[in-house]
N, C-alpha and C positions, 0 to 999 in steps of 0.2 A: 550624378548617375550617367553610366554611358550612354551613347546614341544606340548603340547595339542594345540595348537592355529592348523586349517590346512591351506595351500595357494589354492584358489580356485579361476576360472573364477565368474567374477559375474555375467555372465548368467546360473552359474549350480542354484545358489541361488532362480531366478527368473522366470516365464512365462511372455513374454513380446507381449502384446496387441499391435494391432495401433486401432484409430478411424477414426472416419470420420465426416461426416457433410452430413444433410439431404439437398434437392434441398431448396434454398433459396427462387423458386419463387412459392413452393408449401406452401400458408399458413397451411393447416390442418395438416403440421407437427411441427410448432411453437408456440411459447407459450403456452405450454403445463404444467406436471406437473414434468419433470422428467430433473432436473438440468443440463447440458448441457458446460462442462468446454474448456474455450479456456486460452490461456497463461496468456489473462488479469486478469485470474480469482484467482492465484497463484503466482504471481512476487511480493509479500510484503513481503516473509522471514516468513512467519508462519508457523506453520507445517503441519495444516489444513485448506484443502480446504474447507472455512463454507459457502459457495456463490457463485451464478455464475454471469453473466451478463444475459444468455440468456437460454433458456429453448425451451424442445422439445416436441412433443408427443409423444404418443406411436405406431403411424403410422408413425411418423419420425424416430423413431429408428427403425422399424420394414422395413422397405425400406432405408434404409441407409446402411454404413458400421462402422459408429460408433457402440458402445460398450456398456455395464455395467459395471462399474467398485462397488465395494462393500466395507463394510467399511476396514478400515485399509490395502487396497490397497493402491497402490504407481502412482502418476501420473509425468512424466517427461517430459519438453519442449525440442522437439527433433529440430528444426527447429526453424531459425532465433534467436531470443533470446536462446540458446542453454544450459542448467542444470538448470533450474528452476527446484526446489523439491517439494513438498509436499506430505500428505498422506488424505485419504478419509476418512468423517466422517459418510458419508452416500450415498446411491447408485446416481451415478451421473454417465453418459456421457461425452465421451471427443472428441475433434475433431483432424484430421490427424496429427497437426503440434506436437502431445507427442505422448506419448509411454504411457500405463497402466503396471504395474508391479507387479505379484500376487505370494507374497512371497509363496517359497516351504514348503510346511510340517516339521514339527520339529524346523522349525529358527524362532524366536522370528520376528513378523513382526517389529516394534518397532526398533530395533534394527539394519534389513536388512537398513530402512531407513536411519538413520543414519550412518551407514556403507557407501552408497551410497554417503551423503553428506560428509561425510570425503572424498570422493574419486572421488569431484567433480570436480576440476581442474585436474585431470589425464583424464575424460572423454573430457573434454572444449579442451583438447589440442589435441584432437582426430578428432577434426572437418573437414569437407572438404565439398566443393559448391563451386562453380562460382559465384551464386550471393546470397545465402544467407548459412548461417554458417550450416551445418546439422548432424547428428546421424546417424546412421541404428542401426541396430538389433546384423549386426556384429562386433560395436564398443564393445557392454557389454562383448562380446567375449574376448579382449582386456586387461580390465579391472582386473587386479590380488589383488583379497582380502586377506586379514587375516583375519578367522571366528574361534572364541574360542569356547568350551563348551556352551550347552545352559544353562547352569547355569551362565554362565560367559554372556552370550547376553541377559538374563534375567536381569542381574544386572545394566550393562552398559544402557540399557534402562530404568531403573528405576530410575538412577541417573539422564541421562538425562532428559528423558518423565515429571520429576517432573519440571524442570525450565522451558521447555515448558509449562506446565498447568499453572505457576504462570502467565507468559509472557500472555496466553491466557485469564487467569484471569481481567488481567489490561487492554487487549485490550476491552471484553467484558463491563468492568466495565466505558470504554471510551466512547463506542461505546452508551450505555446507558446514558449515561450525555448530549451525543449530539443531541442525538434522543428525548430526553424531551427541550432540549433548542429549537429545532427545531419547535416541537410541538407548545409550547409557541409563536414565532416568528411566525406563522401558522395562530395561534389564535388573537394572540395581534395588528402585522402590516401586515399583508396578507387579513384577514378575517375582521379585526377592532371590534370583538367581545366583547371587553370590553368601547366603543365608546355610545353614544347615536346621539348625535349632529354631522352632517358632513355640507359641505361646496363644491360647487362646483370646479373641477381643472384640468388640463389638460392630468391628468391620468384618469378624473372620482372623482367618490364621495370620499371622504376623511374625517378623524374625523376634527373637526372644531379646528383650534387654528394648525394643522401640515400646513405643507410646501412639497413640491416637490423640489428634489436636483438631484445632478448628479454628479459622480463617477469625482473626479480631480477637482470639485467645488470652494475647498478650505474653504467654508462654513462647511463639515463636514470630507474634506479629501482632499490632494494631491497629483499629480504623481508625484513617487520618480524618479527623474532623475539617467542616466547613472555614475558610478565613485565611485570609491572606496581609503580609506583613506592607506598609506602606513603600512605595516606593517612590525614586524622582524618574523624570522623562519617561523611557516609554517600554513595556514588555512585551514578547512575541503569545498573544492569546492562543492556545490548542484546545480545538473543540474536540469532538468525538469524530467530526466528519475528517479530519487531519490529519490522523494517523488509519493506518492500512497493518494489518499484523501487529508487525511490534516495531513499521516503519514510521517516521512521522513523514507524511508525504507534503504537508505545506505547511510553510511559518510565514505567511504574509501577513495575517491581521495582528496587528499593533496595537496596544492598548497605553491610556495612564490610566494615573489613580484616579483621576476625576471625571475621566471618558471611557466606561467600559461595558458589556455588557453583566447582566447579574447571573450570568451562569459563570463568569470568572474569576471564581471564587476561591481554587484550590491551590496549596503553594507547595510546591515541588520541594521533599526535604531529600536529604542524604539518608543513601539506603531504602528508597522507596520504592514499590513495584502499584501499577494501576493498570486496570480494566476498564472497561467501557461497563456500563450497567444494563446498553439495551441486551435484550433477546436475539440472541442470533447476530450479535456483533462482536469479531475476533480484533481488540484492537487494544492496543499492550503499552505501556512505557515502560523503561526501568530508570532508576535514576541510582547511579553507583556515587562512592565517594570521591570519582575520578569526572564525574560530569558536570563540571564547571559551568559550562558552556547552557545546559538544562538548571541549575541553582541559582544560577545567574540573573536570565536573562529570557524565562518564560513563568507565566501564569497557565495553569490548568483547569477543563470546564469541569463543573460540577456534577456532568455527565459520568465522570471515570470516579472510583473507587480507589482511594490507595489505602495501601498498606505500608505501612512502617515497621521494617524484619531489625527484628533482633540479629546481630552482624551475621553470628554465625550459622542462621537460615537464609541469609538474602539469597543468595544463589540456588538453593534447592526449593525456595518459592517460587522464584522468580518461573524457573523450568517448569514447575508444576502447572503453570498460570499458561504457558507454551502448549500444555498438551490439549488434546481433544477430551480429555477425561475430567477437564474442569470446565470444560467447555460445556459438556452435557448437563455436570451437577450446575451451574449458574444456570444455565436453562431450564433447570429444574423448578426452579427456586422465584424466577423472574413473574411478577404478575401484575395486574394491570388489565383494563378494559380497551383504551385506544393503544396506546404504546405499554408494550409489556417490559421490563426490567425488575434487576435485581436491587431490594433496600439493603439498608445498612442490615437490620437485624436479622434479615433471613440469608446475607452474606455468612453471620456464624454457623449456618447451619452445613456448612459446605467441611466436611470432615475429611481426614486426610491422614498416611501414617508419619509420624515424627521418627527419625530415623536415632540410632544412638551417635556419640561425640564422634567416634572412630569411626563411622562410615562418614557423616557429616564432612568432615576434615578432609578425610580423604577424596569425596566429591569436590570439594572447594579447590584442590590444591589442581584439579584438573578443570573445571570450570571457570576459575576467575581469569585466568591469561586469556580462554576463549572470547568472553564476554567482554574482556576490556580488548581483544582485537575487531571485534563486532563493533563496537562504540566509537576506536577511530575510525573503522573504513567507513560509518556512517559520516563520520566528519569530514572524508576525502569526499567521500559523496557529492556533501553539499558544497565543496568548495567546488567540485568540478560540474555542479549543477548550475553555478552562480557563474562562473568561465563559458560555458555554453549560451547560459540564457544572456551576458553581457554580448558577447560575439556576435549571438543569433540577428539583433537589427541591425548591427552596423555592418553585416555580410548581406543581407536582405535589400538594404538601402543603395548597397553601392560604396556604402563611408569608407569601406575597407576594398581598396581597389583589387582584388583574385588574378587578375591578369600579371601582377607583377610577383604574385607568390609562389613558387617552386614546388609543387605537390607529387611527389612518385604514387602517379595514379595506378600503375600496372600491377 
């Protein structure tokens, strides 16, 4: 490492915010316009916060002890889940359990972040609570950085910040494929908008020539039972807490056959779709006959639900599992004294309309290129996830000397 590099707390770097949260039982401070960040809002590994869950007003802020935070601030989960990172794309609110971080004058903010995330299991190990994991203000004290030149944090942000944006890129480009499939599925089996003729049935009016079905039917799907086929060396384990939507946000725990947890019990077939079972958790696989890559070379927990679709439902399942409206009925359905979730048996209770061949078909012939473009740019994803997080220490360390790399900063 250079002589120019200097060793520094990474609280001289920083001004470190807390927030807070307005009274929950005062409505006129909710749903408001002014984004409102909790831990849920940041735990997919992105580097921007583009969404919240929940939002405030500006009587809410103004009577609270929450915050502003502005763009290209830093927000950190200080509490229970413990080093979640991201940075702000735009002024948003945050609640007590992070910290907001407003890089100092002259350091590349870009840069402090990444900084930060290089040096995030040196903070994880800092933790202390009774009952749940936590931070203070005096752990960033703690924390001893290397900060180079700001030509050199200029650069190292540039190398980086770029496979971010690509990454960002493909999510957008995801995110957009889904939201028009969804639309369609809205129009087509929700609304029957493209229907003339219906038929009476025990959901209500329906196009004439469909059927009513039910989730484990076996008419357009089955519950995948418990049990997994042996394997050699080693599988990437996905819990519930892994995937975010219908993203898998970490594959790092590795398992074998003879070292594993017993929630790792499920085996990913071809053509299968899975849910999470808790209450009030949106969290999705799919697994097409193009996903090698998931038949291969992951174990599933016994937390998620699959399904095994009869071929020519996969895709009008799959969508279905996408919407808010299966969202509600699983909630319906989910019971439990401490943790509430959905069983096997009161999954069939979850009813739905079976569409006829001719619309089916014609759904699929417009959905399957969508979904199988979703499924690579997941794969670029993680290759350009893997490109980032290799680069990220040897640009942090110095190993990669930035002074001899050509960056068009302007």
């Amino acid at each position: 490492m250079s002589l120019e590099w200097e060793s520094k707390s990474f609280s001289d770097l920083v001004d470190i915010i807390g927030g807070g949260t307005p009274k929950t039982s005062i409505d006129e401070y909710w749903n408001g316009d002014i984004p409102w960040i909790s831990i849920k809002d940041f735990n997919s590994g992105q580097k921007y916060v583009l969404s919240t869950e929940k939002t405030i007003t500006e009587l809410g802020l103004n009577n609270s002890s929450t915050k502003l935070l502005h763009k290209d601030d830093i927000i950190i989960s200080a509490r229970g889940t413990v080093g979640e990172v991201a940075m702000i794309k735009y002024e948003m609110a945050f609640n007590q359990s992070c910290y907001g971080l407003k890089v100092h004058e002259l350091l590349d903010k870009d840069f402090v972040y990444y900084l930060l995330r290089y040096n995030i299991n040196k903070l994880r190990n800092m933790v202390h609570g009774a009952v749940f994991d936590t931070i203070t203000t005096n752990t960033f004290d703690n924390i001893i950085v290397n900060v180079p030149p700001q030509e050199y944090q200029e650069k190292i942000s540039y190398l980086l910040s770029n496979i971010d944006n690509l990454i960002e890129v493909k999510i957008h480009e995801n995110k957009n494929l889904e939201e028009q499939l969804l639309r369609i599925f809205d129009s087509w089996f929700l609304k029957f908008e493209l229907s003339n003729e219906f038929s009476d049935s025990k959901l209500g009016l329906i196009p004439k020539g469909w059927k009513i079905d039910y989730l484990g039917s076996k008419k357009s799907c089955s519950i995948i039972k418990s049990g997994i086929d042996e394997f050699d060396n080693s599988k990437i384990y996905i819990a519930t807490a892994d995937v975010d939507n219908s993203i898998i946000t970490s594959n790092d725990t590795l398992i074998t056959m003879d070292d594993k947890p017993s929630r790792a019990n499920m085996q990913p077939i071809s053509n299968s779709i899975w849910f999470a079972k808790m209450i009030d958790s949106k969290k999705l696989i799919m697994v097409d006959e193009y996903c090698n890559d998931l038949l291969n070379n992951y174990i599933f927990s016994t937390g998620f639900c699959g399904l095994k679709c009869v071929d020519k439902y996969f895709y009008y399942l799959w969508t279905f599992l996408l919407t808010d409206v299966f969202d509600v009925m699983k909630n319906n359905f989910c019971t439990g004294t401490t943790m509430q979730a959905i069983n096997n048996k009161d999954t069939k209770l979850i009813e739905f309309v079976l569409p006829d061949d001719k619309t089916i078909t014609q759904f699929n012939s417009i959905a399957k290129p969508m979904f199988k473009k979703i499924y690579y740019n997941n794969l670029e994803i993680k290759k350009l996830q893997r490109l980032r997080d290799a680069l990220l220490p040897k640009l942090m360390s110095g190993e990669i000397d930035v002074s001899k790399i050509n960056c068009d900063l302007e």
